[in-house]
C-alpha positions, 0 to 999 in steps of 0.5 A: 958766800952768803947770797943777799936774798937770805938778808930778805924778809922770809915771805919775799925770800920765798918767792925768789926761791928755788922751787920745791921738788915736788916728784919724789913726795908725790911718789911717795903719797901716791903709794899713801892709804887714803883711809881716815883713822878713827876719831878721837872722843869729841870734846874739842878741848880736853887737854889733848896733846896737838903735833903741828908742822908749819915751814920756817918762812912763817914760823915765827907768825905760827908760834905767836898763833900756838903760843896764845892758843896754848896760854889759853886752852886746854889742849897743846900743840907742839909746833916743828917748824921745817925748813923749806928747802927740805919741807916737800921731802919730809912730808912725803916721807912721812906720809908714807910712813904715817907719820904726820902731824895731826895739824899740816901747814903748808904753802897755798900753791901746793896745797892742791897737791897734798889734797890731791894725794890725801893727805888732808881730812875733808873739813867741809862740814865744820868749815861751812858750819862757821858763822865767819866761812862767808868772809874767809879769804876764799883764795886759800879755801879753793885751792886747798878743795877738791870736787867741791869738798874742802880741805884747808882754811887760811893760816897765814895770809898776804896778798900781792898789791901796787905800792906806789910813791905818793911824794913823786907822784906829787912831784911829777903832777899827779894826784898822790891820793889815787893810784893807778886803775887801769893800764893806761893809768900804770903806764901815763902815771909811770911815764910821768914820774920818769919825765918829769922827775927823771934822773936815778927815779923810775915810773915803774919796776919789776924783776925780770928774772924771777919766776916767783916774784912775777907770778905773785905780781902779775897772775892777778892781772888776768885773774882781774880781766877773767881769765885765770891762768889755770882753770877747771880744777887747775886741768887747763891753761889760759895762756894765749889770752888778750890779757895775757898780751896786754900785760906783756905789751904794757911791761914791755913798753915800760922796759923798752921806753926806758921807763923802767931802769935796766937793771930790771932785766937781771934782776933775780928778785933779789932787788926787787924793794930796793930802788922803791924804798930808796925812794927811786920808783914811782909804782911797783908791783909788790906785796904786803910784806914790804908795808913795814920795810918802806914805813922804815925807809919813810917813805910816803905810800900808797896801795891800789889793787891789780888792774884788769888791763881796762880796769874793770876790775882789781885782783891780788894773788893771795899767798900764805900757807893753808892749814889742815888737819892730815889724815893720820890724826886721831884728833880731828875735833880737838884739831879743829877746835885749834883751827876754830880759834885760829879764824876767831876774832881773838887770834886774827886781831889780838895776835896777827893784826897786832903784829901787822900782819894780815887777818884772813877775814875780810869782815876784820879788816877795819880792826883796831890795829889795821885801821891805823893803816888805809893800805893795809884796810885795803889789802885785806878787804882785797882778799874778797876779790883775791886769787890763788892758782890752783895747780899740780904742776904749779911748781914745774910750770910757774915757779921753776926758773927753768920752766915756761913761765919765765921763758914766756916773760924774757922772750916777750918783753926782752928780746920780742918774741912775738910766738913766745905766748903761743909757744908758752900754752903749748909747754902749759898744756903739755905740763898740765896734761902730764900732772894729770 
């Protein structure tokens, strides 16, 4: 029987999903020359034959973006999309037998692992020549850079946010035209919504049971307050932190209050929207994907970014893929030339502005078609103060439903472990420490 995750939009899919297997690809790279081939002549567009491999989960925005390069350029780029499940796989059998695309599209989290094994060509030079590079996401740029080279340059871009239900916002004495800023605005704004409209309508949702979607919803509450989960170079975790508890603290007096509904406690993602575009939940932390789904469902939203648990300051977590060009391409120029107008004004308004999808420039967020949307104005000018873990051991750690990440979530908010934070920096550490 067909799970209901796969009648998901692909991007929300993905961060329920299963994790990559990362282990054999690594094998495989580690064994991978790391030499550079030769450049091809310079010419940037002289009617070079392109290979490119994006994962299926943005597939579709990727053949939009090659489809108007091509209609435009010389040059062609031949795009294989892959599927996820087995996009780990094939890319490390290819590089260990030179077989790379000249352009790679991969999943920002993991992009630290392919710069870490080489598989990347250094783009530092010609990334920071670009008259933009100060208005790129710098999320996707961190983590695809190493010892202060850079590798990678945002492709496809989302960003994680609260959306929040401005008619019970109204309904429950509240200001729909502001969402919450801090903590004890969440929790009052929540609380509110659940007492005062109450019945089947909640303050406050989230997805107990997926490591995924909880990493994108609540990494950049510490990223906020300062104190990233993972820090130098992605060596170290900062697990047992003041922020780290009082995001626990704050979700599990919403769940215990009753202030979020029950069912949260199981939920694998798989419902993760659901009550929030029936109209049944006040605040939820999401991502931009679901701007559309609830404009369908006419609901009346609005966005406010990731609090510091004090409100001091608002974080996203920035995902996406990141693209670069591998180190078995002959045509770094032309490749880059490729890239170049992937981060032009033209491709980042005309084509994903225009299909509501985020620009990875912050100086386009007031773009003909993104105005028309103050959320989405938001969300890209969040990208200035957005964050991507930058990891190894990403998948091991976070994104396996196994693994610490979730544990720590259950054992704190479900069934009150007050060790559950220290234990979780030991298991971090020990992971990190072992990725090395």
């Amino acid at each position: 029987m067909e799970s209901p995750a796969h009648h998901l939009p692909a991007r929300l899919r993905h961060l329920i999903g299963t994790t990559a297997i990362l282990t054999a690809s690594v094998l495989i790279l580690a064994a991978c020359s790391s030499s550079s081939p030769a450049p091809s002549a310079t010419k940037p567009d002289n009617g070079t034959q392109l290979t490119m491999w994006v994962r299926q989960a943005n597939g579709p925005v990727a053949q939009s973006l090659v489809k108007a390069y091509n209609a435009t350029h010389k040059n062609q780029v031949k795009l294989t999309t892959v599927p996820d499940a087995g996009f780990q796989t094939k890319i490390g059998a290819a590089a260990g037998s030179s077989g790379l695309p000249d352009i790679l599209a991969s999943d920002v989290v993991y992009s630290p692992n392919y710069v870490k094994q080489g598989l990347y060509q250094d783009l530092t030079t010609e990334v920071k020549a670009l008259p933009f590079y100060s208005n790129l996401s710098h999320a996707h740029t961190d983590a695809s850079s190493l010892n202060g080279k850079i590798y990678g340059v945002p492709f496809v871009v989302d960003s994680s946010l609260i959306m929040y239900n401005k008619d019970l916002f109204a309904k429950a004495g509240l200001d729909p035209a502001q969402g919450p800023k801090s903590f004890a605005d969440i929790y009052n704004d929540a609380k509110a919504i659940r007492d005062k409209v109450g019945g089947d309508t909640y303050g406050f949702y989230f997805p107990g049971n997926c490591s995924g979607c909880d990493a994108y919803s609540m990494l950049p509450y510490l990223a906020a307050a300062g104190e990233p989960l993972f820090k130098n170079d992605g060596k170290t975790a900062q697990v047992d932190t003041a922020s780290m508890k009082a995001t626990l603290d704050l979700y599990k007096k919403l769940y215990d209050q009753g202030i979020v509904p029950a069912s949260a406690k199981s939920d694998d993602g798989t419902n993760w929207t659901t009550l929030f575009n029936a109209g049944k939940i006040g605040i939820l932390p999401i991502g931009n994907f679901n701007f559309g789904t609830a404009e369908k469902g006419k609901i009346n939203y609005g966005e406010a970014g990731l609090p510091a648990p004090d409100g001091s300051a608002t974080s996203g977590f920035i995902g996406g893929d990141v693209v670069g060009i591998t180190k078995n391409s002959t045509h770094k120029a032309q490749a880059f030339d490729f890239l170049t107008w992937v981060l032009g004004s033209d491709a980042q308004v005309n084509v994903l502005a225009k299909a509501g999808d985020l620009p990875s420039r912050v100086d386009l967020a007031n773009n003909k078609y993104s105005s028309t949307n103050p959320a989405i104005v938001a969300a890209i000018k969040g990208e200035a103060t957005g964050y991507t873990p930058s990891s190894t051991a990403y998948g091991a750690l976070v994104n396996d439903a196994t693994g610490p990440w979730l544990k720590l979530l259950r054992d704190y908010i479900f069934s009150g472990d007050s060790n559950a934070i220290s234990t979780a920096q030991k298991s971090f550490q020990d992971g990190l420490n072992q990725a090395q």
